[in-house]
VOMIZA-267271 format. One record per residue (C-alpha): x, y, z; residue in three letters. Coordinates in steps of 0.25 Angstrom, whole numbers, padded with zeros to 4 digits, always signed. Example, Ala and Ser with C-alpha at 12.3 -4.5 7.8 and 13.67 -1.06 7.14 Angstrom:
BEGIN
+0049-0018+0031ALA
+0055-0004+0029SER
This chain:
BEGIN
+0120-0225-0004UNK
+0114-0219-0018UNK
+0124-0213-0027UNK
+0121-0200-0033UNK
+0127-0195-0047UNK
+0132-0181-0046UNK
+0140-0176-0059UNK
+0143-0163-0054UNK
+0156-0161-0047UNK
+0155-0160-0031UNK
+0159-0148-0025UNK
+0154-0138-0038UNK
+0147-0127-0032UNK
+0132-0129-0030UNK
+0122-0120-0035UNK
+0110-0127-0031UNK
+0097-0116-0031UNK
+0091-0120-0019UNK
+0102-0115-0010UNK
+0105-0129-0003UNK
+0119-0135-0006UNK
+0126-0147-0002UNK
+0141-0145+0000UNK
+0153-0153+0005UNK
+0164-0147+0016UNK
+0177-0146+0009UNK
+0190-0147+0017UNK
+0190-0133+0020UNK
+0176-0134+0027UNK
+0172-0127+0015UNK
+0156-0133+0010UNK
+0157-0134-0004UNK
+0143-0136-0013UNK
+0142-0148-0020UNK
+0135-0148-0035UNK
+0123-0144-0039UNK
+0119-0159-0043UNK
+0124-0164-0030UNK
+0118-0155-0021UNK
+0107-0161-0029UNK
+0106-0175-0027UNK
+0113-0173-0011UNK
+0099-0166-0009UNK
+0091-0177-0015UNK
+0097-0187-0007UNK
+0097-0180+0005UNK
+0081-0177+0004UNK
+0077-0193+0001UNK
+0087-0195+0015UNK
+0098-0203+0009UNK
+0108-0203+0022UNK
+0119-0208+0012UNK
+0122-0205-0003UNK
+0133-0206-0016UNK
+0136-0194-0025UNK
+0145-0196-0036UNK
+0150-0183-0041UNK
+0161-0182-0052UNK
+0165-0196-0050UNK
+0166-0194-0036UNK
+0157-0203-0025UNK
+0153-0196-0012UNK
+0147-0203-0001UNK
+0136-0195+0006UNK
+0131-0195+0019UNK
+0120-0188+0023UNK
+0118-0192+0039UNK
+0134-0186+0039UNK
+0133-0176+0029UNK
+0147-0181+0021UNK
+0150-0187+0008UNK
+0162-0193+0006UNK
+0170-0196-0007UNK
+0170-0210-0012UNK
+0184-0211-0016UNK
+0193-0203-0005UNK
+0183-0203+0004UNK
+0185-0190+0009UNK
+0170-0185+0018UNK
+0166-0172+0018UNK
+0154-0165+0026UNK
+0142-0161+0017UNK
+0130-0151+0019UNK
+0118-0145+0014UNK
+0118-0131+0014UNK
+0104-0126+0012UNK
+0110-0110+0015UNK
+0094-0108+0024UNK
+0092-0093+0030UNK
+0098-0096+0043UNK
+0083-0087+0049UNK
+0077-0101+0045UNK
+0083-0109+0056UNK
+0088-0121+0048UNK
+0102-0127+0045UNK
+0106-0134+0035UNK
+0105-0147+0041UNK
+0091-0144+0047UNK
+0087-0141+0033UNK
+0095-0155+0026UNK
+0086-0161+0037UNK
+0074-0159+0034UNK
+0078-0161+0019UNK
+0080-0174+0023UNK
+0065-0174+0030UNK
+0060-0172+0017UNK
+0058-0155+0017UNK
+0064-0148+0005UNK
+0070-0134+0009UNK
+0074-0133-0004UNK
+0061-0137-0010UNK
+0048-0127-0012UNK
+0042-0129+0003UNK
+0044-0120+0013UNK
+0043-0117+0029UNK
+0035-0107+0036UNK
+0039-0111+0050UNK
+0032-0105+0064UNK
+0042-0097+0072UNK
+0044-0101+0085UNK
+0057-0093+0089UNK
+0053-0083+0101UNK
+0062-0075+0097UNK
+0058-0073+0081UNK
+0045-0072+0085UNK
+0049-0061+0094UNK
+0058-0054+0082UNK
+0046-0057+0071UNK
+0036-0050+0081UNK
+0045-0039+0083UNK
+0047-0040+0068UNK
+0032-0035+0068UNK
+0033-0025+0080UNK
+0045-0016+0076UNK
+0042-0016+0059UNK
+0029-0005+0062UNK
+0037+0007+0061UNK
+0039+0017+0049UNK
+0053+0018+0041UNK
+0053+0032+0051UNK
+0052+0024+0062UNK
+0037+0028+0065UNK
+0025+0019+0068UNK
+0017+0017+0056UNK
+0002+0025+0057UNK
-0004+0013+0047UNK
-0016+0003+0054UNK
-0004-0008+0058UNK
+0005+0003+0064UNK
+0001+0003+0077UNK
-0001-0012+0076UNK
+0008-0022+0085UNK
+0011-0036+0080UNK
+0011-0047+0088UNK
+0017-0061+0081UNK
+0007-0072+0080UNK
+0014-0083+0074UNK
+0028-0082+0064UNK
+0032-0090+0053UNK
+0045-0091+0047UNK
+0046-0097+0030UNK
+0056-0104+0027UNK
+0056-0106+0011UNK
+0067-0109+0006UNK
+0063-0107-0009UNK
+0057-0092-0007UNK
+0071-0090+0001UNK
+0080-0095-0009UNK
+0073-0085-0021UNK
+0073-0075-0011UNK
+0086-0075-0006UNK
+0090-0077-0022UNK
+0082-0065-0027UNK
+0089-0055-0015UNK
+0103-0061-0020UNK
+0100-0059-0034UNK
+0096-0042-0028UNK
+0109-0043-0023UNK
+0117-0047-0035UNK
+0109-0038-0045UNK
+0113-0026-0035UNK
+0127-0030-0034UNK
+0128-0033-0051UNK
+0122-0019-0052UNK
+0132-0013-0042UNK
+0119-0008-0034UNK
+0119-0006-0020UNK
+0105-0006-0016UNK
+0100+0005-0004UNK
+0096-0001+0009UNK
+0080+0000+0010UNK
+0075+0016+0014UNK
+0070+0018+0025UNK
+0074+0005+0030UNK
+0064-0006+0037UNK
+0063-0005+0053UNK
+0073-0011+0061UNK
+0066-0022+0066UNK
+0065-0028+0052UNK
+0080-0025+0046UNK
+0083-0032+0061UNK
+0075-0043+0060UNK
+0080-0045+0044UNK
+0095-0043+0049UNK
+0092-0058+0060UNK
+0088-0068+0047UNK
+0098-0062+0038UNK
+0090-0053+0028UNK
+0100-0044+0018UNK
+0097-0030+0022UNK
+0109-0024+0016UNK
+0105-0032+0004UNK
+0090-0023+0004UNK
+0084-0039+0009UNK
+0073-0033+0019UNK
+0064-0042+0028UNK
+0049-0036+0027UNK
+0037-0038+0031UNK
+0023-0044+0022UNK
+0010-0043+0026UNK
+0001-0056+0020UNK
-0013-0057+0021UNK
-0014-0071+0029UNK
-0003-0082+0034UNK
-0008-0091+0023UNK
-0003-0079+0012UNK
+0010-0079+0020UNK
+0012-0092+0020UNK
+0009-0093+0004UNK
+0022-0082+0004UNK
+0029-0091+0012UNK
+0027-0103+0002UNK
+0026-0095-0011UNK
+0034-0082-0009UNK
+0028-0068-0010UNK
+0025-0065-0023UNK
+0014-0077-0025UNK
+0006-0068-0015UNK
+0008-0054-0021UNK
-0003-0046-0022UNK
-0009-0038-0033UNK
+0002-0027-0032UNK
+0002-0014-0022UNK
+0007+0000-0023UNK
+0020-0003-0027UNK
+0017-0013-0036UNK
+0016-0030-0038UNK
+0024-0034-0028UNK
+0025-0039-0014UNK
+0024-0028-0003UNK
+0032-0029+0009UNK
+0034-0019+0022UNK
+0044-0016+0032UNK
+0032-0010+0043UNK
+0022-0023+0048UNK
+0011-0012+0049UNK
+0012-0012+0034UNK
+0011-0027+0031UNK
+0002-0029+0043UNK
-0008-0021+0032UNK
-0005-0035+0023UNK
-0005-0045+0035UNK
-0019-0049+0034UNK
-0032-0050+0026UNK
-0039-0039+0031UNK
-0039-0023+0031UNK
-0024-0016+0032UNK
-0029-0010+0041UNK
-0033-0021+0051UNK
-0024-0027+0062UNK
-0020-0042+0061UNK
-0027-0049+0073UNK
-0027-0062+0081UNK
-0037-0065+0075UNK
-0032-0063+0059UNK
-0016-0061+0061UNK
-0008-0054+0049UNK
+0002-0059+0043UNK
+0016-0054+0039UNK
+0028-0059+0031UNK
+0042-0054+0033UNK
+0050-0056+0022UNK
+0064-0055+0017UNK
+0062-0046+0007UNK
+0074-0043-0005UNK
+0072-0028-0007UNK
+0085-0025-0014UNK
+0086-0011-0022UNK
+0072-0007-0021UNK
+0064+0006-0030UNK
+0058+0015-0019UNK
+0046+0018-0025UNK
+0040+0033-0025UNK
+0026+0031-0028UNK
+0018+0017-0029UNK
+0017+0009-0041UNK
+0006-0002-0042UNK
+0010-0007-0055UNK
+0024-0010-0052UNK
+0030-0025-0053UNK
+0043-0023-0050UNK
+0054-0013-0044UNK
+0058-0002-0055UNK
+0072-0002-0062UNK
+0083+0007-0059UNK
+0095+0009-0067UNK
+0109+0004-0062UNK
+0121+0009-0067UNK
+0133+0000-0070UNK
+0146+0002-0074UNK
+0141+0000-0089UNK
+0127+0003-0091UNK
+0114+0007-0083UNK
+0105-0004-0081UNK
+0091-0005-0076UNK
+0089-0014-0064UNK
+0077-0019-0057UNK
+0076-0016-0042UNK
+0073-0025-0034UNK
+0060-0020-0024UNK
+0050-0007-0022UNK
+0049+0000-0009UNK
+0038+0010-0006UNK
+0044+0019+0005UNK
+0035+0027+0016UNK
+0031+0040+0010UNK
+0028+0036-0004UNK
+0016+0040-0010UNK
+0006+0027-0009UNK
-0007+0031-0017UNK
-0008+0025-0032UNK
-0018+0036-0037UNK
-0008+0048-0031UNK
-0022+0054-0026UNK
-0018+0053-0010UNK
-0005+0057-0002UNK
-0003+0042+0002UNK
+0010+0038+0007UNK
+0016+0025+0009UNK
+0017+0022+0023UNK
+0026+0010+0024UNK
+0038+0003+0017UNK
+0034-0006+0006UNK
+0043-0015+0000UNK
+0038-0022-0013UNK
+0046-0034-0020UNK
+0042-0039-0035UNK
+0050-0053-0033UNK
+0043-0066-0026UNK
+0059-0070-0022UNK
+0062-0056-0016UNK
+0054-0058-0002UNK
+0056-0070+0008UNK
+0044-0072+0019UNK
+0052-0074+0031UNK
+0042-0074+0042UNK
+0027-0075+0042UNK
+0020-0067+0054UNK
+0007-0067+0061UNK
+0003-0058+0070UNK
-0007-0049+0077UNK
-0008-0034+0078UNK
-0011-0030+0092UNK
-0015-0017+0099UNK
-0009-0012+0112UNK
-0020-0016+0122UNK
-0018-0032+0116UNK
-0003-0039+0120UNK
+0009-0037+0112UNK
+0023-0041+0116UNK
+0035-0037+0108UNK
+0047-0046+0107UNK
+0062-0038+0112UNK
């Protein structure tokens, strides 16, 4: 049995970044985090597949035993339970101990690899397809006149990622919105018009922070192989050389709008069997966004606004731009143009989360489609 040399005093709250934590059941049933430098060599143990270990921490000798999950204390010999806690989205389908599992196996899901995993579930197929089906109509509830607007979807394939560093920053960069509203004494707006039901629905099942202005939306990609380079790398190694609303990374809430992005080709031509598009959906932190009134190619970034607070006026930062329907969408101001759809534009590579990676075909009405209840 190796001893391992902890300093530190067992039981001192852990504030380990990668959000894992081991912790010990108390008499209550309370789990309490060990230190940081536990938490440390526990891992590292665990992951060369020692069944049994020693950690000395403050003078104190515990027995550890991995294949029964206690440690017991040297000298009273008093046993308690002990866990890891990795705190995964509960959509990702793992638990705790599947994922102390395979760290055992050798796969880090702390480290910087990452899943993108085939959906089988017949029922999330039927939900992702959907997803596609009932996101074409306008904010009004019309159907869309662009060339994708007529279009029906029909789901070739589904990936869900499953990257537990992109999640981490993201789920950190939408906490840190949160805290900047609540230090300011902000109370962001919910988005205006808000995105179709099928999307807030779907966003609601895996936990997405609507009331917090967390959006799922969708992202056209130009082939699996760029998606999947977002799934590794996150959105903002891909960005592309900046659009009407600036350098950012463009998102919709209407699939006709991204089916435009989905592939190599024209916009205007339809994803077949024969080249399938491809579309992310994201988790997107929105927060307190600018509704822009006009478009602005040279932005790199959401404007300022001024907060008041109890003692001064300060200049924030918000955190997203969104160009709403109507808006007028020619740079030169030489044409009527309008915006026909909702754009939503992010400046931050930790702001957006690929959930899911879709391939799919759009069909006509003479060739088959059948639409999941």
């Amino acid at each position: 049995m190796e001893l391992v040399q902890v300093k530190e005093e067992q039981g001192k709250k852990s504030s380990c970044v990668d959000g894992a934590s081991w912790k010990y059941q108390g008499d209550n049933g309370e789990w309490t985090p060990v230190s940081d430098k536990a938490h440390q060599e526990l891992t590292v143990k665990h992951r060369e597949g020692r069944k049994t270990c020693q950690l000395v921490t403050d003078g104190r000798i515990y027995d550890i035993d991995f294949t029964k999950m206690v440690q017991v204390n040297r000298q009273t010999q008093k046993t308690r339970k002990i866990r890891c806690f990795f705190n995964l989205p509960p959509h990702w389908g793992i638990s705790d101990d599947d994922a102390l599992k395979s760290q055992a196996n050798g796969h880090d899901w702390m480290g910087p690899t990452n899943h993108i995993d085939a959906v089988t579930d017949k029922c999330l197929l039927g939900k992702l397809n959907n997803l596609l089906n009932r996101s074409l109509h306008r904010h009004d509830g019309q159907r869309c006149t662009c060339p994708h607007g007529d279009s029906r979807f029909q789901l070739l394939e589904a990936y869900q990622v499953r990257n537990l560093p992109l999640w981490r920053a993201q789920q950190w960069y939408a906490q840190n919105i949160r805290d900047k509203h609540k230090r300011y004494g902000s109370n962001p707006k919910a988005i205006e018009p808000s995105v179709g039901q099928e999307l807030r629905r779907f966003a609601a099942e895996i936990e997405v922070d609507l009331d917090g202005n967390e959006l799922l939306l969708f992202h056209g990609t130009t082939s699996f192989d760029v998606a999947k380079r977002i799934a590794n790398m996150g959105f903002d190694h891909l960005c592309g050389d900046g659009g009407f609303y600036g350098y950012g990374t463009y998102f919709a809430a209407q699939t006709c709008k991204s089916a435009q992005y989905a592939h190599a080709r024209s916009r205007h031509e339809k994803a077949s069997r024969h080249k399938p598009g491809t579309i992310i959906v994201a988790r997107v932190a929105v927060g307190d966004p600018f509704y822009t009134p006009r478009t602005c190619l040279t932005s790199r970034g959401p404007p300022l606004h001024r907060l008041h607070t109890r003692s001064s006026v300060e200049e924030v930062r918000l955190d997203s731009i969104i160009a709403k329907p109507g808006i007028p969408n020619d740079p030169t101001g030489q044409s009527d143009s309008v915006q026909a759809h909702m754009e939503f534009v992010t400046f931050a590579p930790e702001q957006a989360y690929p959930e899911y990676i879709l391939s799919f075909v759009e069909v006509s009405g003479r060739e088959t489609y059948h639409e999941n209840p």
